[in-house]
LOTI-732054 format. One line per field, with one value per residue: residue number from 1; x, y, z of N, C-alpha, C in turn. Coordinates in nm, 3 decimals. Layout:
residues N
nr	NUM:...
npx	X:...
npy	Y:...
npz	Z:...
capx	X:...
capy	Y:...
capz	Z:...
cpx	X:...
cpy	Y:...
cpz	Z:...
end
This chain:
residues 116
nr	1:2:3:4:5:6:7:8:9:10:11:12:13:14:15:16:17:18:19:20:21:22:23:24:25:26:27:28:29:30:31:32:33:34:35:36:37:38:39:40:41:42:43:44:45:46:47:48:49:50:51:52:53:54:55:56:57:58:59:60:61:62:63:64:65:66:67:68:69:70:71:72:73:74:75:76:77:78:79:80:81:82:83:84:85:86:87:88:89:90:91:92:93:94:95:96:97:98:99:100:101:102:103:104:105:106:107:108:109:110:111:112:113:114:115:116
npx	-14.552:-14.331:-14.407:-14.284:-14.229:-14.129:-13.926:-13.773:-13.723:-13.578:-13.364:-13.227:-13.186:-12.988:-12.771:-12.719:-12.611:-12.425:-12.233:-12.220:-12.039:-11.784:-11.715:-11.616:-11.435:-11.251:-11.178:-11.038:-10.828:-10.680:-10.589:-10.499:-10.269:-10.154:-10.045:-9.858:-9.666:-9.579:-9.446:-9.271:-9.083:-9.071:-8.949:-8.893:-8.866:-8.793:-9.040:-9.253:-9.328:-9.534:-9.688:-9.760:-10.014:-10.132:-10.142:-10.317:-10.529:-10.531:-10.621:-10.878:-10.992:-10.960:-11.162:-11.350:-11.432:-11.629:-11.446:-11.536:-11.661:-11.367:-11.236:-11.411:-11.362:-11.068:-11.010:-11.007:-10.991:-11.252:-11.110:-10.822:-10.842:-10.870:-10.617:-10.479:-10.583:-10.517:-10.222:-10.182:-10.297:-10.159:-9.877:-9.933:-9.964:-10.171:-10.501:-10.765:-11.007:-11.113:-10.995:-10.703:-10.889:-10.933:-10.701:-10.577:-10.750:-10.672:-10.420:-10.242:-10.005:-9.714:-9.503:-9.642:-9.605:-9.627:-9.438:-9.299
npy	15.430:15.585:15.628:15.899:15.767:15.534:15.614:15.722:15.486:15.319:15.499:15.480:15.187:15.151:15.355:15.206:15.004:15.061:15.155:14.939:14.786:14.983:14.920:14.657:14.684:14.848:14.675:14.437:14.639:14.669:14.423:14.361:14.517:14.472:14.196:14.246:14.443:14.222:14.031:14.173:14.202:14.440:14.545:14.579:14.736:14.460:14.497:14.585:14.439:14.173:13.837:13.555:13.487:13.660:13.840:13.762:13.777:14.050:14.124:14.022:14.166:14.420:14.388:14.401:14.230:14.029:13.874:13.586:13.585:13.564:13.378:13.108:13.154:13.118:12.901:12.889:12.930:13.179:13.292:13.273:13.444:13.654:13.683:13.675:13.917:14.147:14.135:14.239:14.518:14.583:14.563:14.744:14.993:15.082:15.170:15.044:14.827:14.993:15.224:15.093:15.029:15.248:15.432:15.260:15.255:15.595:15.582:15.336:15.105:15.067:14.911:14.742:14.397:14.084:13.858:13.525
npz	15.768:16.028:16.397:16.621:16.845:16.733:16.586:16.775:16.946:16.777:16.729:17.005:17.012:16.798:16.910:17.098:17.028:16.887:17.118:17.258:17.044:17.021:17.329:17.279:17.083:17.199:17.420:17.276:17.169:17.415:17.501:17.256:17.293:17.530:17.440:17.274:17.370:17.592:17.390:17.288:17.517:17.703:17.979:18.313:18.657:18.885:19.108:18.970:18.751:18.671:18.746:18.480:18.551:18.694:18.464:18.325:18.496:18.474:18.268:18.258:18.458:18.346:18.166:18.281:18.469:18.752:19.044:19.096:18.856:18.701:18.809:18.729:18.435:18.454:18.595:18.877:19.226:19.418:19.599:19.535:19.305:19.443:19.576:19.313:19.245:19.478:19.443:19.217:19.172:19.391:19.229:19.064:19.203:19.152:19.381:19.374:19.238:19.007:19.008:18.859:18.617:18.566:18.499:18.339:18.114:18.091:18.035:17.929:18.137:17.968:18.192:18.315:18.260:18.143:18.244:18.293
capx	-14.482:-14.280:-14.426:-14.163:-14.186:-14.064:-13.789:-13.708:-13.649:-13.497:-13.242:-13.119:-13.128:-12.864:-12.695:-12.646:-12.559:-12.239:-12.167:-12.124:-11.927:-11.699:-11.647:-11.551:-11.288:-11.182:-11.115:-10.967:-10.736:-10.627:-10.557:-10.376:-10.146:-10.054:-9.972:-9.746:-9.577:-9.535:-9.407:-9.148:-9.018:-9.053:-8.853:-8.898:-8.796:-8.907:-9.163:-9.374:-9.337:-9.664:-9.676:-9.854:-10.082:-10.149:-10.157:-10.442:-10.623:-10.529:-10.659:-11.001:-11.026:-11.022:-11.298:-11.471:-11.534:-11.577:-11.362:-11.644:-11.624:-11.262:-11.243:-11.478:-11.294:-10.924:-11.022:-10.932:-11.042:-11.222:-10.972:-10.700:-10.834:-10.839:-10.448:-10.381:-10.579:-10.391:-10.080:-10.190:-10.316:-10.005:-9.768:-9.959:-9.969:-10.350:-10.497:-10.848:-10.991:-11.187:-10.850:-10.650:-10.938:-10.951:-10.578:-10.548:-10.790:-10.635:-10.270:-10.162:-9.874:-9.634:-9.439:-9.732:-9.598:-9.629:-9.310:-9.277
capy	15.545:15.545:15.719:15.949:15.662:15.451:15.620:15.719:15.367:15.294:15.587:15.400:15.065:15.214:15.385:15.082:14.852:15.165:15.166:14.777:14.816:15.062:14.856:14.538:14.717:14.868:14.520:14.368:14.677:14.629:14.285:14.357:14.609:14.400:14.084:14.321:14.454:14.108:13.994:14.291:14.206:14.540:14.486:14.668:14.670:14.349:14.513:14.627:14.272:14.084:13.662:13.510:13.426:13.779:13.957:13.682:13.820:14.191:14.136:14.011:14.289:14.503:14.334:14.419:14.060:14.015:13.795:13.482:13.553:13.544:13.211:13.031:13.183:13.068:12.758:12.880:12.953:13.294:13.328:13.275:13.513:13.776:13.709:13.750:14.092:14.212:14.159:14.354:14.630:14.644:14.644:14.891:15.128:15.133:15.110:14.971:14.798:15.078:15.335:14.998:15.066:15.408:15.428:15.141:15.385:15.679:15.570:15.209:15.155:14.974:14.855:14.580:14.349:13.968:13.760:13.378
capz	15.822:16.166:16.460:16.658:16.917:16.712:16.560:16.943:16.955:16.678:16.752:17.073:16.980:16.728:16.942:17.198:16.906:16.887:17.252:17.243:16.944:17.037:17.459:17.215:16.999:17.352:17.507:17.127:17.169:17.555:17.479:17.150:17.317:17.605:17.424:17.175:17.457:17.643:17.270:17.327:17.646:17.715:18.138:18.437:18.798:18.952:19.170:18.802:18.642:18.678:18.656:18.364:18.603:18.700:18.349:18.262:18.588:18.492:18.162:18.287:18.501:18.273:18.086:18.392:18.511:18.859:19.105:19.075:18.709:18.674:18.864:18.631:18.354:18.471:18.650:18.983:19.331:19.394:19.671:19.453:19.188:19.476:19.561:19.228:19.203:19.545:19.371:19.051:19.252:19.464:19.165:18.959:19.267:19.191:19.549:19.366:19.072:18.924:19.019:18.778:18.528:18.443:18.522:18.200:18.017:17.991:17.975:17.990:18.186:17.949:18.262:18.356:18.156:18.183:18.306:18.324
cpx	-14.457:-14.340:-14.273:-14.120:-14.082:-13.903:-13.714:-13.657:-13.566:-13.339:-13.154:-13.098:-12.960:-12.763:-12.636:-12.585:-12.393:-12.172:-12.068:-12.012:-11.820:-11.626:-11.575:-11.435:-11.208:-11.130:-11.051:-10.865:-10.643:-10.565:-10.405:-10.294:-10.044:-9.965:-9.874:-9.625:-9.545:-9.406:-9.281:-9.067:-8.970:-9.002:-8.942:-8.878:-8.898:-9.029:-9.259:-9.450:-9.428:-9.614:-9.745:-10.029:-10.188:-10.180:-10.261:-10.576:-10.638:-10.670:-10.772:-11.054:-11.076:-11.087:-11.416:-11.557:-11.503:-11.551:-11.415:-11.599:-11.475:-11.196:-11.314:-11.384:-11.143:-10.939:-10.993:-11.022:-11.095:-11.152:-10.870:-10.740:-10.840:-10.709:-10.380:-10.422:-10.481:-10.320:-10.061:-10.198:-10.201:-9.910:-9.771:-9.933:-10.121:-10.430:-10.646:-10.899:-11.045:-11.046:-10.781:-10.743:-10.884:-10.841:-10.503:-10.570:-10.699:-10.503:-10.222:-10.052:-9.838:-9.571:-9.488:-9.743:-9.603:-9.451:-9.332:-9.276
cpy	15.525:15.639:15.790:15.849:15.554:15.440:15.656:15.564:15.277:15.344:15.518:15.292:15.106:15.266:15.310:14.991:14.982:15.148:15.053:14.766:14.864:14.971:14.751:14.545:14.752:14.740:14.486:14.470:14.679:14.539:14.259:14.409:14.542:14.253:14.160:14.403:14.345:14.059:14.060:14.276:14.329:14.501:14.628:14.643:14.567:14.363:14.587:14.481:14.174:13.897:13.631:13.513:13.593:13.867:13.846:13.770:13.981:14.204:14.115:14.146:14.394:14.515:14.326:14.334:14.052:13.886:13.665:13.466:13.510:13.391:13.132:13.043:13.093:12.928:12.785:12.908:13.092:13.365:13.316:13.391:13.646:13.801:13.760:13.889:14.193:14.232:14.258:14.495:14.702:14.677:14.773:15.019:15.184:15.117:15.016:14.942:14.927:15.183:15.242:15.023:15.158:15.441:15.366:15.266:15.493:15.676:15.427:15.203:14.997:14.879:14.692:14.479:14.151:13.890:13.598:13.397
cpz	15.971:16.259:16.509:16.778:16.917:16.639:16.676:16.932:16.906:16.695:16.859:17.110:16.882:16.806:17.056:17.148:16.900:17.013:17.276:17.206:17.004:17.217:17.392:17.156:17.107:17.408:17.416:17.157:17.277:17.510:17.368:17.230:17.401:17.557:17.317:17.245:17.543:17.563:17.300:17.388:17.693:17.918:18.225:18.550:18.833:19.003:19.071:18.725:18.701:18.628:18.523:18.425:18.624:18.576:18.328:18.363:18.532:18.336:18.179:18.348:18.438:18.171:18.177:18.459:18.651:18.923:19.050:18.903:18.644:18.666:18.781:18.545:18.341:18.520:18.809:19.110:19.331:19.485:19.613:19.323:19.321:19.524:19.469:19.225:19.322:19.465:19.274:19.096:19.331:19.374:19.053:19.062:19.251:19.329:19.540:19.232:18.956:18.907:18.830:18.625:18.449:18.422:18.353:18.095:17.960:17.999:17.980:18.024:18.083:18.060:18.315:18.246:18.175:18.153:18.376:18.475
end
C-alpha cells in the first residue's frame, strides 16, 4: 500500500512527464507551422521576410536555446548567432527575445517567413 508521500510523488512525476509532453508538441507544432507556411510562400514587405539563415535562428529561439546554444547547434559564431537574432528582433518589431516568444505564443505572425 502507497503512503500519501508517495502518491504526492507519484502525482508530480506525472504531471511533469505532461508538462514535457505538452512543451514538445508545442515546439513539433511551431516548427510544423512555419515550414507549411515557408512551403506556401506566403510574401511580405521586404522588411518582414527573414533569411534562411534567420528563420533557423528564430526557430531555435523559440525552443528557448540560448545564443551559445544556437551556435553549437548551427555551426556558427555566438557573435554571429547574435546578428542574426538582432535582425529577427528588428523585423518582428519584437524589441526582446522573451517579447518574440510570447508574441509567437499567442499569435504567430505568418509574415516571418523564411526567404532564400
Amino acid at each position: 500500500m502507497s503512503t500519501r508521500g508517495e502518491a504526492k510523488t507519484l502525482n508530480q512525476a506525472f504531471l511533469d512527464a505532461v508538462v514535457r509532453t505538452i512543451q514538445t508538441l508545442d515546439e513539433h507544432v511551431n516548427h510544423y507551422v512555419a515550414q507549411r507556411l515557408a512551403e506556401c510562400s506566403v510574401s511580405a514587405g521586404p522588411e518582414w521576410q527573414l533569411s534562411r539563415r534567420e528563420h533557423e535562428v528564430l526557430t531555435l529561439i523559440l525552443q528557448r536555446l540560448t545564443n551559445k546554444e544556437i551556435g553549437v547547434r548551427l555551426g556558427i559564431s555566438e557573435r554571429t548567432v547574435k546578428f542574426h537574432v538582432s535582425a529577427v528582433l528588428r523585423k518582428s518589431g519584437a524589441t526582446s527575445r522573451l517579447e518574440l516568444v510570447r508574441g509567437h505564443k499567442a499569435a504567430p505572425n505568418p509574415q516571418l517567413v523564411a526567404h532564400s
